[in-house]
N, CA, C and O atoms as CSV, one atom per row, in Angstrom:
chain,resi,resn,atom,element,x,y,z
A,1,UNK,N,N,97.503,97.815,71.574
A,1,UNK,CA,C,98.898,97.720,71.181
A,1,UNK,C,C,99.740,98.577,72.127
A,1,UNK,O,O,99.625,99.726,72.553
A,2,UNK,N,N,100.545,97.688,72.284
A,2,UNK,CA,C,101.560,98.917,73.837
A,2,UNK,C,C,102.964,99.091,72.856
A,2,UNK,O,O,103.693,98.496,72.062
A,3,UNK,N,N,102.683,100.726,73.744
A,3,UNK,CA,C,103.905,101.578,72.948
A,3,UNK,C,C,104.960,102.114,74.026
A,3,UNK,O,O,104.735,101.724,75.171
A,4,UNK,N,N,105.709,102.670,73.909
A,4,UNK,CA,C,106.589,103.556,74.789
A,4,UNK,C,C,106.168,104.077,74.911
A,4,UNK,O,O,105.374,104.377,74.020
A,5,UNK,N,N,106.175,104.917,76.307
A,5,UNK,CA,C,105.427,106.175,77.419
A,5,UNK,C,C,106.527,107.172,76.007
A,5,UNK,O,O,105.815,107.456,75.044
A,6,UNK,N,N,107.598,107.517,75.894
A,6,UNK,CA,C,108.417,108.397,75.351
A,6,UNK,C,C,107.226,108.732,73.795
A,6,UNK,O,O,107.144,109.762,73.126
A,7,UNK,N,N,106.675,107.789,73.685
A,7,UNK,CA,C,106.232,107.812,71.579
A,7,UNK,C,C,104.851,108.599,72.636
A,7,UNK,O,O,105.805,109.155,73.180
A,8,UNK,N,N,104.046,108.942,73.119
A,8,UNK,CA,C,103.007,110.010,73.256
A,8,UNK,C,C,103.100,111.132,73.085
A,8,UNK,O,O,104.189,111.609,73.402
A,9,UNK,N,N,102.215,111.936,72.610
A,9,UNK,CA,C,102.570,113.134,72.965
A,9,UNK,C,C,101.401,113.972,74.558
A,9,UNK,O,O,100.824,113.503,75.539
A,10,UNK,N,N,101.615,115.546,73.883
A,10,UNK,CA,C,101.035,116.162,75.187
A,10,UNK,C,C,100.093,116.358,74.779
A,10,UNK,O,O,99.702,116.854,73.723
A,11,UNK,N,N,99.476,115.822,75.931
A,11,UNK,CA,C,97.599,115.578,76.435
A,11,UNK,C,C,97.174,114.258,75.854
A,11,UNK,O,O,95.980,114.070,75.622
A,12,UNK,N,N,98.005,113.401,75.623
A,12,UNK,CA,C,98.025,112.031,75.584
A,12,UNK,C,C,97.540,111.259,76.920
A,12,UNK,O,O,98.178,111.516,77.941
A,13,UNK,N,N,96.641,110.484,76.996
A,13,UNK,CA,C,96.235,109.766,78.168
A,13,UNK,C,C,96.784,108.195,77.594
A,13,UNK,O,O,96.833,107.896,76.400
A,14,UNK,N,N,97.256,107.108,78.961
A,14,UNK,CA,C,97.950,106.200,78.771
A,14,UNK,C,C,97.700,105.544,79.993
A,14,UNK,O,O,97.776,106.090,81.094
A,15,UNK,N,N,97.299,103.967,79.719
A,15,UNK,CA,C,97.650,103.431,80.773
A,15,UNK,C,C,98.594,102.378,80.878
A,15,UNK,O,O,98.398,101.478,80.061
A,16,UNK,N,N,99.464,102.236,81.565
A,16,UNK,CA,C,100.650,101.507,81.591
A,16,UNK,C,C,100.399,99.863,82.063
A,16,UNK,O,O,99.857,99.380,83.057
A,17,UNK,N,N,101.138,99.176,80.715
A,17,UNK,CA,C,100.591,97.976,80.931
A,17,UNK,C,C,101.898,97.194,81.444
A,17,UNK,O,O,101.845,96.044,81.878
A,18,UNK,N,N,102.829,97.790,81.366
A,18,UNK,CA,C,104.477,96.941,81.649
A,18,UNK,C,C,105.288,98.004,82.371
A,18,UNK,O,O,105.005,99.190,82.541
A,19,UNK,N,N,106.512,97.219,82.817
A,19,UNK,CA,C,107.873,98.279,83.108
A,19,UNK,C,C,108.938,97.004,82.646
A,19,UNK,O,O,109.167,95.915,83.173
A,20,UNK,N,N,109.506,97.704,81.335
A,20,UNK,CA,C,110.871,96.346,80.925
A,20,UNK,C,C,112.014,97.364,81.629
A,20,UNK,O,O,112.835,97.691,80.772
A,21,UNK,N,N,112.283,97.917,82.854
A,21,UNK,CA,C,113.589,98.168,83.501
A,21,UNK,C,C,113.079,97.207,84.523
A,21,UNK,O,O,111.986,96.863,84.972
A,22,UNK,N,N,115.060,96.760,84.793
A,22,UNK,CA,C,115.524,96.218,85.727
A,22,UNK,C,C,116.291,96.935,86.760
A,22,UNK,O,O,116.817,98.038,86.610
A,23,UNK,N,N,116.311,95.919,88.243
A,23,UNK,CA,C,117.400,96.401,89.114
A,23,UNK,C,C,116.831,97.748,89.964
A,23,UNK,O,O,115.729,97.971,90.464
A,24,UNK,N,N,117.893,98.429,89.911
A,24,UNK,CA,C,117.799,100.046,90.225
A,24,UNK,C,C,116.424,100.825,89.702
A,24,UNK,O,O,115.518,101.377,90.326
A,25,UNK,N,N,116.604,100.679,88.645
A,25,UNK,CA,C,115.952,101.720,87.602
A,25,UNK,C,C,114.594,101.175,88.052
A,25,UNK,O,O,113.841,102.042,88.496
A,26,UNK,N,N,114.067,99.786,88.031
A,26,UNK,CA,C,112.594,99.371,88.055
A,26,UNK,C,C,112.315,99.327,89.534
A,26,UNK,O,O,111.181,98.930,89.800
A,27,UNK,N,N,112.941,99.584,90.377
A,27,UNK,CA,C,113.012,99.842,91.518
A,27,UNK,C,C,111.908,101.263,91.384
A,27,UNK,O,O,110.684,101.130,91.385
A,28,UNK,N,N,112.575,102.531,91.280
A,28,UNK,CA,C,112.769,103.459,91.371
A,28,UNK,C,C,111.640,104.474,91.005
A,28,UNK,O,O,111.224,105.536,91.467
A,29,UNK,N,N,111.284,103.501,89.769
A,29,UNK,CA,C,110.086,104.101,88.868
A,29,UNK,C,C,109.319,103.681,89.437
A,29,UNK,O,O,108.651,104.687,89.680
A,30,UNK,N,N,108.474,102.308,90.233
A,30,UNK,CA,C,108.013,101.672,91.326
A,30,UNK,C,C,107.709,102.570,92.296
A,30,UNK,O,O,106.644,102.659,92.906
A,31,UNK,N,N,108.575,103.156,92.402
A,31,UNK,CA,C,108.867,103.848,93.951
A,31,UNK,C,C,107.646,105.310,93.854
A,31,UNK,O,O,106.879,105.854,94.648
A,32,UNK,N,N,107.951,105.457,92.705
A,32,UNK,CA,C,107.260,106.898,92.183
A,32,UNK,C,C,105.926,106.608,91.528
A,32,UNK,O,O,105.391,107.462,90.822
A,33,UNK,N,N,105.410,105.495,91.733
A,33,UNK,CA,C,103.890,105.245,91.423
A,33,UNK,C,C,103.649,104.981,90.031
A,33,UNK,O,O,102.592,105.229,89.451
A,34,UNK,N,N,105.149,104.228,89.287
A,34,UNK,CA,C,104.885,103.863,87.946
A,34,UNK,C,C,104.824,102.250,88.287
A,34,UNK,O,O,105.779,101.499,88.485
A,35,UNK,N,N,103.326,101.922,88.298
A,35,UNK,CA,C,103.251,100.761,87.489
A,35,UNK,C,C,102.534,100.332,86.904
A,35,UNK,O,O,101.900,101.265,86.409
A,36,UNK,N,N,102.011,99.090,86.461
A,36,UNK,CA,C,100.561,98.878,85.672
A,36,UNK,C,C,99.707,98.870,86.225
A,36,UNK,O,O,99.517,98.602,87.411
A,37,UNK,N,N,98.822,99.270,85.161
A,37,UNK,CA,C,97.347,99.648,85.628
A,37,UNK,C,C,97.515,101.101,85.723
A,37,UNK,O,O,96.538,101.592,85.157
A,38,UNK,N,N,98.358,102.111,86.209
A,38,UNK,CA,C,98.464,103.316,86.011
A,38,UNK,C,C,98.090,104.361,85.099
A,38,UNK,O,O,98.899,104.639,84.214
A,39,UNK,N,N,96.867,105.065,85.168
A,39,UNK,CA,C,96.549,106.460,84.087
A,39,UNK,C,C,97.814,107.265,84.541
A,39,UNK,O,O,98.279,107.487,85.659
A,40,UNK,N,N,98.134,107.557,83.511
A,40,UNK,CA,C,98.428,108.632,82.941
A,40,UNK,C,C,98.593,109.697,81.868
A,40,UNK,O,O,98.439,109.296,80.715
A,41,UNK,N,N,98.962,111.367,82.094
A,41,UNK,CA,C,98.937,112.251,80.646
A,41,UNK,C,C,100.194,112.496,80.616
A,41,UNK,O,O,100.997,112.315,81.531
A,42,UNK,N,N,100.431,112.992,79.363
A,42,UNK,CA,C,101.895,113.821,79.042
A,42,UNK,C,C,101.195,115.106,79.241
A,42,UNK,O,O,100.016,115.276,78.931
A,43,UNK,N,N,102.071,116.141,79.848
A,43,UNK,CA,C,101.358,117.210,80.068
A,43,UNK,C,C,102.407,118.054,79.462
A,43,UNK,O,O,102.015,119.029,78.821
A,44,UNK,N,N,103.443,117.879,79.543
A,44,UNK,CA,C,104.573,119.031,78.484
A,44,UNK,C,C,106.389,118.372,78.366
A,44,UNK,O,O,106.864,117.674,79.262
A,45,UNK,N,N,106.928,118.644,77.504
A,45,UNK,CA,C,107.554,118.072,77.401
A,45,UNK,C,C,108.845,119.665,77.309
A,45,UNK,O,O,108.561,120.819,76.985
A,46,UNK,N,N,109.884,119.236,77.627
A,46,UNK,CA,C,111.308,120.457,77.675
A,46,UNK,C,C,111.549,120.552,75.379
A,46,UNK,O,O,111.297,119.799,74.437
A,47,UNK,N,N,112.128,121.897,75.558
A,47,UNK,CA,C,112.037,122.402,74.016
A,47,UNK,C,C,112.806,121.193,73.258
A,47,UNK,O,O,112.527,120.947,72.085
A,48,UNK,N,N,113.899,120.357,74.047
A,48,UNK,CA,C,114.728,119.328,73.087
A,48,UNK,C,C,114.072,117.912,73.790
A,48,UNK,O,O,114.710,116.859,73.810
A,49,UNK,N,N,112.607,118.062,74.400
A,49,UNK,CA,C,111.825,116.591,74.116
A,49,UNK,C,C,112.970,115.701,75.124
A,49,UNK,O,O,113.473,114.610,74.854
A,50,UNK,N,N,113.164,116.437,76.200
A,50,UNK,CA,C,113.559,115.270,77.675
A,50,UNK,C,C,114.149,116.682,78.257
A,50,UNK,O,O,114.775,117.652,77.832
A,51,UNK,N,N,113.596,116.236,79.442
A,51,UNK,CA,C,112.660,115.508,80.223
A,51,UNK,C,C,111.065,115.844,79.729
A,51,UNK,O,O,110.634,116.939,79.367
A,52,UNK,N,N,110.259,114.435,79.840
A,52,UNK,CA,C,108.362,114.614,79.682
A,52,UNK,C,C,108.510,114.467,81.267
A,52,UNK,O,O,109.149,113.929,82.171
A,53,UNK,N,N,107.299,115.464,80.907
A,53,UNK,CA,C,105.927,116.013,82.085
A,53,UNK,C,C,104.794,114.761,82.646
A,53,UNK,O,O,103.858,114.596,81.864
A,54,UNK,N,N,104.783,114.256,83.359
A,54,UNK,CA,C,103.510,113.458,83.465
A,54,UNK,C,C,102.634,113.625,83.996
A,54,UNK,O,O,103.132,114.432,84.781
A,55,UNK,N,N,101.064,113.529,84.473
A,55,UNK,CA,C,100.241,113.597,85.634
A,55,UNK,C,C,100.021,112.634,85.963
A,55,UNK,O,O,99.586,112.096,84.945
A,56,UNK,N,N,99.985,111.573,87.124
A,56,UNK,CA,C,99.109,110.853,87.805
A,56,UNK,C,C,99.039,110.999,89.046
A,56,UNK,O,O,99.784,111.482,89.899
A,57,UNK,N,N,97.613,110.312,89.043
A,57,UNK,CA,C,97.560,110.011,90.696
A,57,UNK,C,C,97.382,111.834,91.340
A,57,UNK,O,O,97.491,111.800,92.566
A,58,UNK,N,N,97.215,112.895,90.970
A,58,UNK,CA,C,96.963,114.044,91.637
A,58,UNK,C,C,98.485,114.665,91.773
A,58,UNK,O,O,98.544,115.701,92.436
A,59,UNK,N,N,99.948,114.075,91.132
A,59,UNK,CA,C,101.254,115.053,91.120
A,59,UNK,C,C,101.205,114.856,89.517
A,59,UNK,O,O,100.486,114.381,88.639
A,60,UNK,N,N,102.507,115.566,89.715
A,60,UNK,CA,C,103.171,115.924,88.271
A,60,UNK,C,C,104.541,115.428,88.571
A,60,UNK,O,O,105.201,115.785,89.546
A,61,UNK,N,N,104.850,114.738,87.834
A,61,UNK,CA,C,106.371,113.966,87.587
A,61,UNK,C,C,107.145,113.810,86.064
A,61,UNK,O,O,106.732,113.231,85.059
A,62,UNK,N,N,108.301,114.479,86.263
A,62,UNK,CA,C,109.104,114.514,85.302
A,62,UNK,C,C,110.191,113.083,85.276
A,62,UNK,O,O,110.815,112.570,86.205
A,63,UNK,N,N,110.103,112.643,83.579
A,63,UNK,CA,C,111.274,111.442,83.692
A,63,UNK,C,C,111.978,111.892,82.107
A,63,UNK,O,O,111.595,112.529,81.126
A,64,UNK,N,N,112.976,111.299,82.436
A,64,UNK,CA,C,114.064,111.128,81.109
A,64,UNK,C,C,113.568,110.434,80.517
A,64,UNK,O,O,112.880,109.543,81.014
A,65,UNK,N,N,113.816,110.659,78.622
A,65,UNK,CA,C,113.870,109.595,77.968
A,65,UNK,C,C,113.766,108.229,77.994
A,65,UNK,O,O,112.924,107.401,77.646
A,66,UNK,N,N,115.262,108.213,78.695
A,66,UNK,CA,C,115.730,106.688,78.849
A,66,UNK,C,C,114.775,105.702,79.915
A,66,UNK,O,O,114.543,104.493,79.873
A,67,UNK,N,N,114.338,106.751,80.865
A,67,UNK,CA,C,113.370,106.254,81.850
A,67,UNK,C,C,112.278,105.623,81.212
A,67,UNK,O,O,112.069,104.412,81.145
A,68,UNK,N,N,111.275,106.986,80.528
A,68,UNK,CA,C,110.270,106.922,79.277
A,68,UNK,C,C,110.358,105.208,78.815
A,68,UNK,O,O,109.639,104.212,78.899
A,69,UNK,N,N,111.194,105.434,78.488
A,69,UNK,CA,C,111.239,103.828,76.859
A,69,UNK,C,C,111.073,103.136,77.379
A,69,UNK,O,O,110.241,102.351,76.924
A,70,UNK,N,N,111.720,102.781,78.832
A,70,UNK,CA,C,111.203,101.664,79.954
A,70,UNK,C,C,109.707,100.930,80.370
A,70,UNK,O,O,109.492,99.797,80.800
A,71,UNK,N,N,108.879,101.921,80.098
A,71,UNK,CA,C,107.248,102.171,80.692
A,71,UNK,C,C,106.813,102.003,79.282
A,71,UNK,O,O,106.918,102.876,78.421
A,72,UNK,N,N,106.228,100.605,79.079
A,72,UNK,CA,C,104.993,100.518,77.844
A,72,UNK,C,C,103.660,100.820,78.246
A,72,UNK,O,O,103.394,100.611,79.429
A,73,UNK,N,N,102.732,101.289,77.470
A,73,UNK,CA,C,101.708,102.068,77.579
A,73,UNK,C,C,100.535,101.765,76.451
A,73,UNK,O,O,100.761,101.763,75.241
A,74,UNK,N,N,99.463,101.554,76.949
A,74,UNK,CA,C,98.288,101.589,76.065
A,74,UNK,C,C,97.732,102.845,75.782
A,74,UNK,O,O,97.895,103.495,76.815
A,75,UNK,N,N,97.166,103.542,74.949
A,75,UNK,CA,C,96.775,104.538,74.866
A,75,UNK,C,C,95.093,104.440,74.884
A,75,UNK,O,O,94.261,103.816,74.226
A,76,UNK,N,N,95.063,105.171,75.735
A,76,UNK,CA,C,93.293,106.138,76.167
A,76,UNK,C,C,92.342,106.537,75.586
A,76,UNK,O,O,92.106,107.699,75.917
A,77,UNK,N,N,91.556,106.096,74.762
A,77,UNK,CA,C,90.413,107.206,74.025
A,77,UNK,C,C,89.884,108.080,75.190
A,77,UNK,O,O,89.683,107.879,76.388
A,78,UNK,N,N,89.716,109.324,74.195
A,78,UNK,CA,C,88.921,110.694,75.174
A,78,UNK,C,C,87.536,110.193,74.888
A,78,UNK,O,O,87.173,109.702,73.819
A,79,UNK,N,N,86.718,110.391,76.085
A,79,UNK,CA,C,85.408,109.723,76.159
A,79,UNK,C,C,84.419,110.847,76.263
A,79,UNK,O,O,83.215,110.604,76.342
């Protein structure tokens, strides 16, 4: 079942099965190594919950909310 990257929490593993932004925005997130098929964790999130923390791929990348809701996500069992 795919959820919003934003509905995880931290130390959540996810792999991204969609991007519903357009234009600019799906550009952008693209650009920064969000797309499907992508692992990723929430690794921390700011005290009012935006900007989340992410890991993939060996960086750490911060996105907004609004970014977040964009990126649907399957979630990971720990193995």
């Amino acid at each position: 079942m795919a959820h919003s990257l934003r509905t995880l929490h931290v130390k959540e593993k996810a792999r991204i099965s969609s991007i519903a932004a357009t234009g600019e925005m799906s550009r952008r997130l693209r650009d920064m190594g969000l797309v499907p098929g992508t692992e990723v964790e929430v690794v921390g999130r700011a005290p009012l919950k935006d900007p989340v923390a992410l890991r993939l791929r060996d960086f750490t990348l911060t996105l907004r909310n609004n970014e977040a809701d964009c990126i649907m996500v399957e979630k990971m069992e720990d193995k």
